[in-house]
N, C-alpha and C positions, 0 to 999 in steps of 0.2 A: 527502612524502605524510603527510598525517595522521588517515590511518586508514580506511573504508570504511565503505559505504551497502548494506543490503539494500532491495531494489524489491521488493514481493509482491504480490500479487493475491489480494485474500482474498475470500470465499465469503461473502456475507452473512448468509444462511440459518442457515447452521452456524457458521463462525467458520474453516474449514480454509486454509491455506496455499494454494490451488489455482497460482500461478505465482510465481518469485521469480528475480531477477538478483541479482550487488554488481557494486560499481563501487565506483571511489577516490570519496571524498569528496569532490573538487575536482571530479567528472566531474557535469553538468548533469542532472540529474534527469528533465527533458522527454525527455531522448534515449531515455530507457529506458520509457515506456510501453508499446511496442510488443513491447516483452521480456518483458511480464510481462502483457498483455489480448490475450488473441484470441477468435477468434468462440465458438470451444467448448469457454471455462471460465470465461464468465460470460455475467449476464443482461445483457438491451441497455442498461442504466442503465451509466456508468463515475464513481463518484465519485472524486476525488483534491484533492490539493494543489494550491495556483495552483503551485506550479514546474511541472505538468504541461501548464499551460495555453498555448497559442501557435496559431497560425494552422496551424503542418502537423498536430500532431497532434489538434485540431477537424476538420480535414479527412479525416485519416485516417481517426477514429470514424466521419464521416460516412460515406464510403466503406464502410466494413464493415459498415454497419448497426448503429452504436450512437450512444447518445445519451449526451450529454455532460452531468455533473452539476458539472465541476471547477470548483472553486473560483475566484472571480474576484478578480484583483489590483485595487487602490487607486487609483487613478488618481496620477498622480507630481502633487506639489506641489496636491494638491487634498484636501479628509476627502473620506472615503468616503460615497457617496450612502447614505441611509436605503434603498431599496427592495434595493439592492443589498447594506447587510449583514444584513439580514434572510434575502436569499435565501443569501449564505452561513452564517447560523447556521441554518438548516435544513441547508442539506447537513454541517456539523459535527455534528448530532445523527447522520447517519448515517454519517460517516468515522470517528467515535469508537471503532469499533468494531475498526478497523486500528490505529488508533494503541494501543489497550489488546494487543494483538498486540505490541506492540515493546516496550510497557512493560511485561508479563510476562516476554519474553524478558529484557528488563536488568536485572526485580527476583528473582525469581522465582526462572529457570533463570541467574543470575548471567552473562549471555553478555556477554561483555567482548573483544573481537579483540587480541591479545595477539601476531599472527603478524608477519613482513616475507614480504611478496609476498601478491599477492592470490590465486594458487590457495590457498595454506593459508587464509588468508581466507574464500574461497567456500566450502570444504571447514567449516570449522567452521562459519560460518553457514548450510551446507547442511542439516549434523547437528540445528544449531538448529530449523531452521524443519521439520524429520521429526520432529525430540521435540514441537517447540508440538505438531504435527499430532496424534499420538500423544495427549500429554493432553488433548484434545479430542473425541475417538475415545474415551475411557474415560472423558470426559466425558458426551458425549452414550448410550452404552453404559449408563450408571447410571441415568440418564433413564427410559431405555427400559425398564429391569428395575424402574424402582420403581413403573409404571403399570403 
């Protein structure tokens, strides 16, 4: 194994952690959407990465009542259409916002998985993603006191 993945659900509005799994790093990405969106801790938009994108879990969104914004894969051995990367750099203007979420946690809170086995794993990245929370929380807290 070479090392582990946090899955989150993050809060657009705000920036908060609102769902999060890990898994090994070898483990498929798609699998875990489900583990981390449900109907009530997000709005009906789901942005993510094309690894979340695949025919069951389009179906699933559909089913639940949300609408899919993920990211669309290349087509193999072909460029990518003009209409089609257009529509994904709209949706990276608004994924960016998760991804700066993982890149605080590795610059920032220096979080580095350093464990063997995944419960110590999920345990430190649990810690992780209730601190991001936290400074966020006394983030938007400051906000509020300087209006």
């Amino acid at each position: 194994m070479l090392g582990y993945k946090n899955h989150a659900c993050i809060d657009r509005a705000h920036g908060f952690i609102r769902g999060w799994t890990v898994t090994s790093a070898s483990a498929h990405d798609g699998a875990q959407l489900r583990n981390v969106v449900t109907k009530d801790n997000t709005a009906s938009t789901v942005w993510a990465d094309s690894a979340y994108r695949s025919k069951t879990n389009e179906e699933w969104l559909k089913d639940n009542g949300l609408k899919s914004n993920i990211h669309q894969r290349k087509p193999k051995g072909k460029p990518m259409p003009e209409a089609m990367s257009r529509e994904n750099g709209r949706r990276s203007k608004i994924r960016s916002a998760v991804e700066h979420v993982f890149a605080r946690q590795k610059d920032k809170m220096k979080l580095f998985i350093r464990t063997i086995g995944i419960s110590r794993a999920t345990v430190k990245i649990g810690i992780a993603n209730l601190a991001y929370n936290m400074l966020r929380y006394v983030f938007h807290e400051g906000r509020r006191a300087a209006v």
